[in-house]
C-alpha positions as CSV (number, residue, x, y, z in Angstrom):
1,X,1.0,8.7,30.2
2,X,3.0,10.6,27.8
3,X,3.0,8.8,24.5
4,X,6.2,8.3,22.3
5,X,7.6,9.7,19.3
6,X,7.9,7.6,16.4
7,X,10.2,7.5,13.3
8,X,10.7,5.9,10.0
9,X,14.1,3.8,9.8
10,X,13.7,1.4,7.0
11,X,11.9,0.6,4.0
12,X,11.3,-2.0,1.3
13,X,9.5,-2.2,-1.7
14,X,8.2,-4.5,-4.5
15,X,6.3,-3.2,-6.9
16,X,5.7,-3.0,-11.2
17,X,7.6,-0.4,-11.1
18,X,10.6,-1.5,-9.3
19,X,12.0,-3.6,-7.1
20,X,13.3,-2.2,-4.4
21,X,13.0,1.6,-3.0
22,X,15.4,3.0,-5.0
23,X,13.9,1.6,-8.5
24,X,10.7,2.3,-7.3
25,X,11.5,6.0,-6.7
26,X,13.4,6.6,-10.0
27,X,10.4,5.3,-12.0
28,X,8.0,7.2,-9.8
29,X,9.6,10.4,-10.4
30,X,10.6,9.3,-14.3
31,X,6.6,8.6,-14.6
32,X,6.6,5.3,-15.8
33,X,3.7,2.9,-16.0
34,X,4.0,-0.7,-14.7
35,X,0.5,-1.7,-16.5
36,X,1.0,-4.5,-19.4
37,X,-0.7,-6.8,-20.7
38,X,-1.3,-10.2,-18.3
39,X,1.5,-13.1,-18.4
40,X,1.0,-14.8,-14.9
41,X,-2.1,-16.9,-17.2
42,X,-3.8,-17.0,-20.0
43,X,-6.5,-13.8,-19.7
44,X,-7.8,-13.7,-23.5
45,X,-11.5,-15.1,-22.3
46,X,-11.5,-12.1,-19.6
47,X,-13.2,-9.0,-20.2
48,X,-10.0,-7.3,-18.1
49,X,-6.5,-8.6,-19.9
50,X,-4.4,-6.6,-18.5
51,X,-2.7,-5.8,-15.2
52,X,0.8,-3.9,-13.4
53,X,2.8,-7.5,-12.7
54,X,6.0,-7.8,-11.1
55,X,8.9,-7.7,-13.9
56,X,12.2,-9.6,-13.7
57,X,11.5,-10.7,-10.4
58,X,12.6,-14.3,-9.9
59,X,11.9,-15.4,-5.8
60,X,14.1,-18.5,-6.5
61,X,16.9,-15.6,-6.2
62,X,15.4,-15.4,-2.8
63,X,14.1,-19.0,-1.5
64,X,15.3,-22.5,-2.4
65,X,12.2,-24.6,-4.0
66,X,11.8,-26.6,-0.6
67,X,11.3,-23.0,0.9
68,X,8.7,-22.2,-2.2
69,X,6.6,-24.9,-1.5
70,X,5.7,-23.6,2.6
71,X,5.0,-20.0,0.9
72,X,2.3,-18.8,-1.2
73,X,3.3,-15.4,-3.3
74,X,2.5,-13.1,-0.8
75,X,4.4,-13.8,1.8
76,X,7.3,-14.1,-1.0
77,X,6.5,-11.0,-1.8
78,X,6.6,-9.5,1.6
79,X,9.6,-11.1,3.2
80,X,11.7,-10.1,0.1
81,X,10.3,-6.5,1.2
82,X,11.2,-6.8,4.7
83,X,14.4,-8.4,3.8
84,X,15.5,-4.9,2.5
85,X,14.0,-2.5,5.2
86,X,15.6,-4.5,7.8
87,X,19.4,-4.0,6.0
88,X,18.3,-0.1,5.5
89,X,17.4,0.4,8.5
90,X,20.6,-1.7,9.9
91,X,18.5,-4.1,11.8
92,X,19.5,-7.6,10.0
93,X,22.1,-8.4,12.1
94,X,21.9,-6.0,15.0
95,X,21.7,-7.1,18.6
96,X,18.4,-5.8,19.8
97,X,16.2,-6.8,22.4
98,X,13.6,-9.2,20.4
99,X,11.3,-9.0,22.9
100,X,10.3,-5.5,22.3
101,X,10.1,-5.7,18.1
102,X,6.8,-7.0,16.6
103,X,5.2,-7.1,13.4
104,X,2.1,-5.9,12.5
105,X,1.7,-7.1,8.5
106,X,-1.6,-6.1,6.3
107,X,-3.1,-8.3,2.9
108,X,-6.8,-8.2,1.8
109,X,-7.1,-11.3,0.2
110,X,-4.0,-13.1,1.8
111,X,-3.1,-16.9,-0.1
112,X,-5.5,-16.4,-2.6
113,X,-3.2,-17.8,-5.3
114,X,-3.0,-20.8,-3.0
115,X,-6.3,-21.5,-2.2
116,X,-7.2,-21.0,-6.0
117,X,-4.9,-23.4,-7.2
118,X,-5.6,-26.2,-4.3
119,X,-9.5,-26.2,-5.5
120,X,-8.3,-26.5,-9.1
121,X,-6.5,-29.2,-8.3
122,X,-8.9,-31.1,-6.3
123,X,-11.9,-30.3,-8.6
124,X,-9.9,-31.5,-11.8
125,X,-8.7,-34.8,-10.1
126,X,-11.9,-36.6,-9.9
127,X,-12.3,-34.3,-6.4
128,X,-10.1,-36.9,-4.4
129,X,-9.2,-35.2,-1.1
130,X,-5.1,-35.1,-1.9
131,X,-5.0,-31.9,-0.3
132,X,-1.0,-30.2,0.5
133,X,-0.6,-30.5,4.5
134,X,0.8,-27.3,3.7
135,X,-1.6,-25.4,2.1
136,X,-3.5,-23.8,5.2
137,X,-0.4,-22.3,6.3
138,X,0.0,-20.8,3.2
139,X,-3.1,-19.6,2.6
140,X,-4.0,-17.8,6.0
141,X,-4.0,-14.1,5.9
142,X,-1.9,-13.8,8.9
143,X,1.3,-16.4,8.4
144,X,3.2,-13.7,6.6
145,X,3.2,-11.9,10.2
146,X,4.4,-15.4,11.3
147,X,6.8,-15.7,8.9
148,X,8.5,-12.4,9.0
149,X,8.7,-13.5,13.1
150,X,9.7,-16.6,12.2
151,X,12.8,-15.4,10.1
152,X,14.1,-12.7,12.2
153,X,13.4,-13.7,15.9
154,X,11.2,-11.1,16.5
155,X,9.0,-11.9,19.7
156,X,6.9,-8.7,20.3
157,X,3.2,-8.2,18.7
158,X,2.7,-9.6,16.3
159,X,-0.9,-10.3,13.9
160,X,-2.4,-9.2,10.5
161,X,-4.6,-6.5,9.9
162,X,-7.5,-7.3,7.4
163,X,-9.3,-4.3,5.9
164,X,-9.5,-4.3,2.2
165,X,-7.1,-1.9,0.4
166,X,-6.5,0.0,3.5
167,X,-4.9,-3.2,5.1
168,X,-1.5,-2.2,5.1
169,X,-2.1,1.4,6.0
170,X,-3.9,-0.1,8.8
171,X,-0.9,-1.9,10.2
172,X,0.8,1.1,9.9
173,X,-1.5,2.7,12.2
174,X,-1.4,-0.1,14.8
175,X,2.5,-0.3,14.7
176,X,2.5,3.3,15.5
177,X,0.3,2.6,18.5
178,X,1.7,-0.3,20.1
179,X,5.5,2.2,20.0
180,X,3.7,5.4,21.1
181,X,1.9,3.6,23.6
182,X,5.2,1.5,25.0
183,X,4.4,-1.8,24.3
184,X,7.5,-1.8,21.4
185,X,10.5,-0.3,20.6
186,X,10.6,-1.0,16.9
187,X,8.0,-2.5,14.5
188,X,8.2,-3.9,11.1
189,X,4.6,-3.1,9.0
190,X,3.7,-3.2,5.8
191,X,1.8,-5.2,3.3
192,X,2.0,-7.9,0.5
193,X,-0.5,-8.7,-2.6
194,X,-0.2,-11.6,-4.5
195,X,-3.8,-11.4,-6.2
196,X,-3.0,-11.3,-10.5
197,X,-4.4,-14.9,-10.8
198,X,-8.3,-15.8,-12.2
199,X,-9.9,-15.4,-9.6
200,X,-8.9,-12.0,-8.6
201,X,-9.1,-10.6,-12.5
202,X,-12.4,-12.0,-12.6
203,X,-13.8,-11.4,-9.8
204,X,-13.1,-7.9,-9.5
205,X,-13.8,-7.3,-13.4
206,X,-17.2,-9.3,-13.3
207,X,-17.7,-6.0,-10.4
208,X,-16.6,-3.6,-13.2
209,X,-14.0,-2.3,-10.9
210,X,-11.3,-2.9,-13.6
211,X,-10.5,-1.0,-16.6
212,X,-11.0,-2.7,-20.0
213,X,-8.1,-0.5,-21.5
214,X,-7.3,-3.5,-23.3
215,X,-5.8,-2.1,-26.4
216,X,-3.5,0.8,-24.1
217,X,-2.7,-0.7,-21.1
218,X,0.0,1.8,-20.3
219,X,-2.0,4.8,-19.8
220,X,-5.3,2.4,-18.5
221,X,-4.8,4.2,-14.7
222,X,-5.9,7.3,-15.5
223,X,-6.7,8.7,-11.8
224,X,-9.1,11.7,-11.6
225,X,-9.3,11.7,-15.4
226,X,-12.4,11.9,-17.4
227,X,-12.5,8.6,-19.1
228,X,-11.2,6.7,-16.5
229,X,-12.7,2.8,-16.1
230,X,-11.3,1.5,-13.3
231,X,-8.7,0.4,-11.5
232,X,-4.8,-1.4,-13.0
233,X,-4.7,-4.7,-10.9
234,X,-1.4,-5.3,-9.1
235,X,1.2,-6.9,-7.2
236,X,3.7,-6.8,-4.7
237,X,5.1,-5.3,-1.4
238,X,5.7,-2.6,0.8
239,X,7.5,-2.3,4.2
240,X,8.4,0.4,6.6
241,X,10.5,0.0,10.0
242,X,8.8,2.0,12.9
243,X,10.6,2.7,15.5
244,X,10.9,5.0,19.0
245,X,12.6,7.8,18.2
246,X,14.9,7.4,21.1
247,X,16.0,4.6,20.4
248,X,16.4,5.6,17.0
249,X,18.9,8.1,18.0
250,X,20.4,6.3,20.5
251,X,21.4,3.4,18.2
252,X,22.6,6.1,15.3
253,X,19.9,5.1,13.2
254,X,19.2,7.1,9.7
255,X,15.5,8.4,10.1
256,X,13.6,9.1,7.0
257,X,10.8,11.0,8.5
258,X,8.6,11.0,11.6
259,X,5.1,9.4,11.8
260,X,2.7,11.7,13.5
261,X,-0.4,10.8,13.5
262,X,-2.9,8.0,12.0
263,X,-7.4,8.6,11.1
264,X,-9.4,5.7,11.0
265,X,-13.0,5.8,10.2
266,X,-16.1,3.8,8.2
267,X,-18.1,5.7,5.7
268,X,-20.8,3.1,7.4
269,X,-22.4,3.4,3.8
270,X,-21.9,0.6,1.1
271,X,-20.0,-2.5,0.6
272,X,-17.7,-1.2,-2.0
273,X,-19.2,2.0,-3.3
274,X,-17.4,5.3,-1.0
275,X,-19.9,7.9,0.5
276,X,-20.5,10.1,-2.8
277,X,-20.0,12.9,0.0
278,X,-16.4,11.1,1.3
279,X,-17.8,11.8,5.1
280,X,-15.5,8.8,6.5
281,X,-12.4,10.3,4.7
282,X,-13.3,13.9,5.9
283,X,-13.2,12.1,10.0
284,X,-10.2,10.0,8.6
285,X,-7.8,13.2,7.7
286,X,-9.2,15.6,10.2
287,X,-7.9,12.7,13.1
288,X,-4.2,12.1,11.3
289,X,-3.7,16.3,11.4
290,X,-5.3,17.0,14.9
291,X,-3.2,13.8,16.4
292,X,-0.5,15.0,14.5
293,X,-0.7,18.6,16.6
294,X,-1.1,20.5,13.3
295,X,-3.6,22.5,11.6
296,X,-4.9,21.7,8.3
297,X,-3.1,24.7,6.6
298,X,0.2,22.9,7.6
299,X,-0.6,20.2,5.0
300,X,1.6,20.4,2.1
301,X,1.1,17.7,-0.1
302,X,-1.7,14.3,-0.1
303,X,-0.9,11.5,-1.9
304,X,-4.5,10.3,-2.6
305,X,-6.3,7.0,-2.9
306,X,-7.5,7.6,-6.2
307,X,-7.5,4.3,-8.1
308,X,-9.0,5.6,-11.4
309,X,-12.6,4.5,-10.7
310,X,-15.5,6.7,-11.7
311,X,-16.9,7.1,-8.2
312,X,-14.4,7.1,-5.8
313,X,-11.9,9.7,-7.7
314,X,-15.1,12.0,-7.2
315,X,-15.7,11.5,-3.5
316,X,-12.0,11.7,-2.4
317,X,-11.6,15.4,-3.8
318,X,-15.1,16.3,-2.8
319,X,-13.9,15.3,0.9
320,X,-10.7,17.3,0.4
321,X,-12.8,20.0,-0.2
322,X,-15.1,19.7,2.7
323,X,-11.9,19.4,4.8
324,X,-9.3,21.8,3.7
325,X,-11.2,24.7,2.1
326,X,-9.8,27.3,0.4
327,X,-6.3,25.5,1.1
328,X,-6.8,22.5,-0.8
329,X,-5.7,24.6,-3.6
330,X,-2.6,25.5,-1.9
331,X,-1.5,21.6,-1.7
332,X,0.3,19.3,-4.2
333,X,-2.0,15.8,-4.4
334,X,-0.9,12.7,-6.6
335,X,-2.3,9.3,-7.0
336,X,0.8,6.8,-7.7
337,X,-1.4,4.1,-8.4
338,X,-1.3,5.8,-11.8
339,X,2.1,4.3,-12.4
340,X,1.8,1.1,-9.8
341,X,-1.6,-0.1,-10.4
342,X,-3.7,-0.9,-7.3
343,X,-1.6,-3.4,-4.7
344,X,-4.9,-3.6,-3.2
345,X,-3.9,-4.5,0.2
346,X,-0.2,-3.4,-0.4
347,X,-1.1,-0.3,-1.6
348,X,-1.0,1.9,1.7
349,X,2.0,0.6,2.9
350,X,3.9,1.4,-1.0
351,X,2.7,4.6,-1.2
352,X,3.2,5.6,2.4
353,X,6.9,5.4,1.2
354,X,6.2,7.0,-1.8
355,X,4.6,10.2,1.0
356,X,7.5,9.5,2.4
357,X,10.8,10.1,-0.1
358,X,8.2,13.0,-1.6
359,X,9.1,14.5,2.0
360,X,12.9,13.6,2.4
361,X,13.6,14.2,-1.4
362,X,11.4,17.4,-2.2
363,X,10.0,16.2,-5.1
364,X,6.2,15.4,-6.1
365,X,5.7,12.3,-8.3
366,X,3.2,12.9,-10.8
367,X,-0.7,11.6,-11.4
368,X,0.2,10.2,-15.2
369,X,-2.3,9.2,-18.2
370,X,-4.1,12.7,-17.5
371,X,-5.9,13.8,-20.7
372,X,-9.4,15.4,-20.2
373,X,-10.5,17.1,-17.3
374,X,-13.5,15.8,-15.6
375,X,-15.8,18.4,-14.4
376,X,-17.2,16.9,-11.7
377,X,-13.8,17.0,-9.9
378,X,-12.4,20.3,-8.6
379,X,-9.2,22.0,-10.5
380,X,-6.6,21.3,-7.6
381,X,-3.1,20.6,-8.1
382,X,-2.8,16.6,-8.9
383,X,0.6,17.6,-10.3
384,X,-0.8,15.7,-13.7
385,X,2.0,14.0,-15.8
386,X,5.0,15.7,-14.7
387,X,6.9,15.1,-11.4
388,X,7.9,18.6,-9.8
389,X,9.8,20.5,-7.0
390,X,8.3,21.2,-3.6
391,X,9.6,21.5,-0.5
392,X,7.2,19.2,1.8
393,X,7.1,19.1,5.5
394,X,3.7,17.7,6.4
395,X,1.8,15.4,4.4
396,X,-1.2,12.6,4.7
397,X,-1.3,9.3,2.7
398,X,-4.8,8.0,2.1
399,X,-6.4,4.5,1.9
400,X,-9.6,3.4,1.2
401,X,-11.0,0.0,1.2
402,X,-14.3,-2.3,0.4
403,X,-16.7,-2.2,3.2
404,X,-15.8,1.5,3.8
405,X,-12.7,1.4,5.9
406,X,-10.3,4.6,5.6
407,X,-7.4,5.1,7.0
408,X,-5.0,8.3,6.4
409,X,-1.4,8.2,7.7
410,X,-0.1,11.6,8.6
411,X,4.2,12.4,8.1
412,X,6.0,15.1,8.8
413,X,10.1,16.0,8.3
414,X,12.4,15.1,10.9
């Protein structure tokens, strides 16, 4: 069967660094930081005390407290970063056939402020079962699919896709597939992270996957830098409207750029450490360019996982390497999460956008909080600390998550 082509019509974003595309761009390109230090609790006894939260983002603008109460902060996040990809992509109130748009909607740790604060509650109460009828529908991974559904009307696919910090590049990739392949006209996919409570800050800083930048939080995500620590925590949403380019066009849709092709692959390795030798990401970017009908040489620009851990900002370029040759030198790589933080399972889905106005606007955002060079990582081009000029046609978005997942989402220019 001859598979279809698909476009990008909408996005939507919530992130530290802005809260909605627009903001999020300006800041990306201005190379602000959205680490702080942690005001959702009380984080003096953590090792970790700092994180990239939300900032002036109030959901009651968005939800009534009744609402509040069925929703646990991911799914507010996410619905308030659908809310804007469906008006930009002029699909809130347009009369579409339903039946043929889906949702496919990524989170690694789902309701996990939820289901922290329910066992709180029931362990400092004398451990009498009062539990909230609503707090299993808050809490499962996959009711923000539901919800999104729910809200709009939309009756085709619709599920979650679970894979650690590549979660939301994930859904991405199964969007894609269920238009090329016919099953949809138009899918809604992203992610949403809600995960800056005690339980997240200490669990993954008990792993030593956070930095301890305690005294300079700002410049704590140092990406591919030599004294990086770890990872910046965050929070928040990202969205992207997929949708069959022919009925794109035939509906006068704008269309940001086209999605081409999607790797997925397991490093089949270690729980959370990457293969040193980044053999899974090698499989995962040779699949998005070969699916894609290009050659690697036609890649102009990666924005990379790197989350500022000591390991992983090692294997990534090593796999870069092993992949593009002589050429990686010829390509502009970034790692946004430099200035967001790490949206964990949000991540792929925010900076697939970011891959995605670096294409439409010709402009690289920068790696910031670059001081030393590490020598273990090879001199390319991470455009370090400044944003700059390029004109980008073809370009990958990486994500990597625990349990060695990868997935690499290939875009090129309409």
């Amino acid at each position: 069967m001859e598979l279809k082509r698909v476009v990008v019509t909408g996005l939507g974003a919530l992130t530290p660094i802005g809260n909605n595309v627009s903001e999020l761009w300006e800041n990306l390109i201005a190379g602000a930081s959205g680490a702080g230090m942690i005001t959702h609790f009380d984080a003096t006894k953590f090792k970790c005390r700092i994180a990239a939260e939300l900032k002036g983002f109030d959901p009651l603008n968005y939800f009534d407290k009744k609402e509040m109460r069925l929703l646990d902060g991911y799914t507010v996040y996410g619905l308030v970063s659908v809310d804007e990809a469906m008006r930009d992509a002029g699909l809130a109130d347009e009369n579409i056939d339903k039946s043929r748009f889906g949702v496919v909607w990524g989170s690694g740790m789902g309701g996990v402020t939820s289901l922290q604060d329910e066992i709180i509650e029931y362990a400092s109460n004398g451990r009498t079962p009062r539990f909230s009828p609503y707090w299993v529908p808050k809490v499962i991974t996959d009711i923000c699919a539901g919800q999104i559904a729910i809200r709009y009307g939309l009756r085709g696919p619709n599920y979650c896709t679970v894979a650690a910090c590549a979660s939301s590049a994930a859904a991405i990739s199964d969007a894609f597939n269920l238009i090329r392949l016919g099953k949809a006209s138009v899918m809604v996919a992203g992610g949403s992270e809600c995960a800056v409570t005690e339980v997240g800050i200490g669990g993954f800083g008990n792993m030593r996957a956070l930095s301890t930048r305690n005294d300079d939080p700002w410049t704590a995500s140092r990406p591919f830098d030599l004294d990086r620590d770890g990872f910046v925590l965050g929070e928040g949403a990202g969205t992207l409207v997929l949708e069959e380019m022919e009925h794109a066009v035939a509906r006068g849709a704008k269309i940001y750029a086209e999605l081409t092709g999607a790797g997925l692959s397991a490093d089949a390795y270690h729980i959370t450490a990457s293969h040193p030798e980044g053999l899974g990401v090698i499989d995962a970017m040779r699949q998005a360019v070969t699916e894609s009908g290009m050659e690697i040489t036609d890649v102009d620009h990666i924005n990379t996982h790197g989350t500022s851990t000591p390991i992983g900002d090692i294997s990534e370029p090593k796999a870069i390497m092993g992949l593009f040759g002589d050429h990686a030198y010829k390509m502009a790589l970034n790692s946004t999460k430099s200035m967001t933080g790490h949206l964990l399972g949000a991540a792929g889905a925010v900076e697939a956008i970011a891959t995605i106005l670096t294409i439409k606007n010709g402009m690289v955002p920068p790696t910031i909080n670059h001081f030393n060079d590490d020598p273990q990582i090879p001199n390319l081009d991470f455009t370090f600390n400044h944003a700059k000029k390029r004109d980008v046609k073809f370009a990958l978005s990486n994500a990597f998550g625990f349990g060695g997942h990868n997935v690499c989402l290939a875009f090129r220019k309409y």
